[in-house]
C-alpha angles and dihedrals in degrees: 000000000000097000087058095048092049089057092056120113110258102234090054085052096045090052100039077059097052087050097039087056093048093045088057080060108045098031107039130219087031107142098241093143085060095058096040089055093044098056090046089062100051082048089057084063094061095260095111149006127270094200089056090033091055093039089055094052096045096046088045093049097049089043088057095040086055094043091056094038094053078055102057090040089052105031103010093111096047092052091045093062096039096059084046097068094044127085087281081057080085093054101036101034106190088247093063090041081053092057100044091051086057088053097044092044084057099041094025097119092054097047095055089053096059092049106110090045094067114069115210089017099076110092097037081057098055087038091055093043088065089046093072102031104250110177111277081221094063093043097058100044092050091039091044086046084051093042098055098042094050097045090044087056090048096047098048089042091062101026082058099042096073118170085358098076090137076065097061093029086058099043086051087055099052091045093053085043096050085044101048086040089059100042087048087052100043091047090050090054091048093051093047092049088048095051096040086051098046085048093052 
């Protein structure tokens, strides 16, 4: 695999990377971070270049973070009270929606901030950061700050690694494992609070 990608011409490379950062945004759980990783190591061998490899993924990520978040600012509500009334109505009643987007509105900033750092949570963040109208000014700086930082970590994880890519493979893995893990168990706490509180 890698010996055909390295063979790739480095403009079709450059642009399957801008659309495969803003696909992570707009399709969740799509394995953007993989690719991004894959292609910095093959930077790291002298085929591409990391700079133009790193730009692609960061203005392809906040392209796709603005796109879902004009979304949830237009058509947030509306989405909202359809999937109500559907069968996830049951699981998300609109009261509890309602409580979340006070939260969010309070502790909104942070949140966006920690966006990159929380696989399979990205695009309901930026979602939600439409919903209530949070300033697409601030949207963009705090998602920009989380972008960089998240795809420079990426890009000098797979342009170091050199002949050991299982080890950053690997690494990649157990991240999105312990991740995924935390936000399960803290999902499951916050279900079984809401449900002992509802029944008292």
């Amino acid at each position: 695999m890698f010996e055909w990608l390295s063979s790739r011409e480095p403009l079709l490379v450059y642009t399957f990377l801008l659309f495969n950062a803003l696909f992570e945004s707009l399709f969740p759980p799509y394995p953007s971070d993989a690719f991004v990783l894959v292609f910095a190591f093959i930077a790291g061998q002298g085929h591409y270049s990391p700079y133009v490899v790193f730009t692609c993924t960061v203005v392809g990520s906040i392209a796709g973070i603005m796109i879902i978040y004009t979304i949830g600012k237009n058509r947030g509500n509306e989405l909202v009270q359809f999937f109500s009334k559907s069968f996830l109505g049951k699981f998300f009643p609109l009261r509890l929606i309602e409580r979340a987007k006070q939260k969010f509105t309070k502790r909104g900033d942070f949140i966006i901030i920690l966006n990159r750092f929380l696989p399979g949570m990205r695009a309901p963040i930026c979602f939600a950061a439409g919903l209530v109208k949070i300033k697409s000014k601030t949207v963009f700086l705090y998602s920009f700050i989380s972008v960089i930082i998240w795809n420079l970590f990426l890009v000098i994880v797979g342009f170091s690694v050199g002949a050991s890519w299982q080890e950053a493979s690997h690494f990649l893995r157990e991240y999105n494992v312990i991740v995924l893990c935390i936000l399960i168990a803290m999902l499951v706490i916050f279900t079984l609070l809401y449900f002992t509180k509802r029944k008292r």
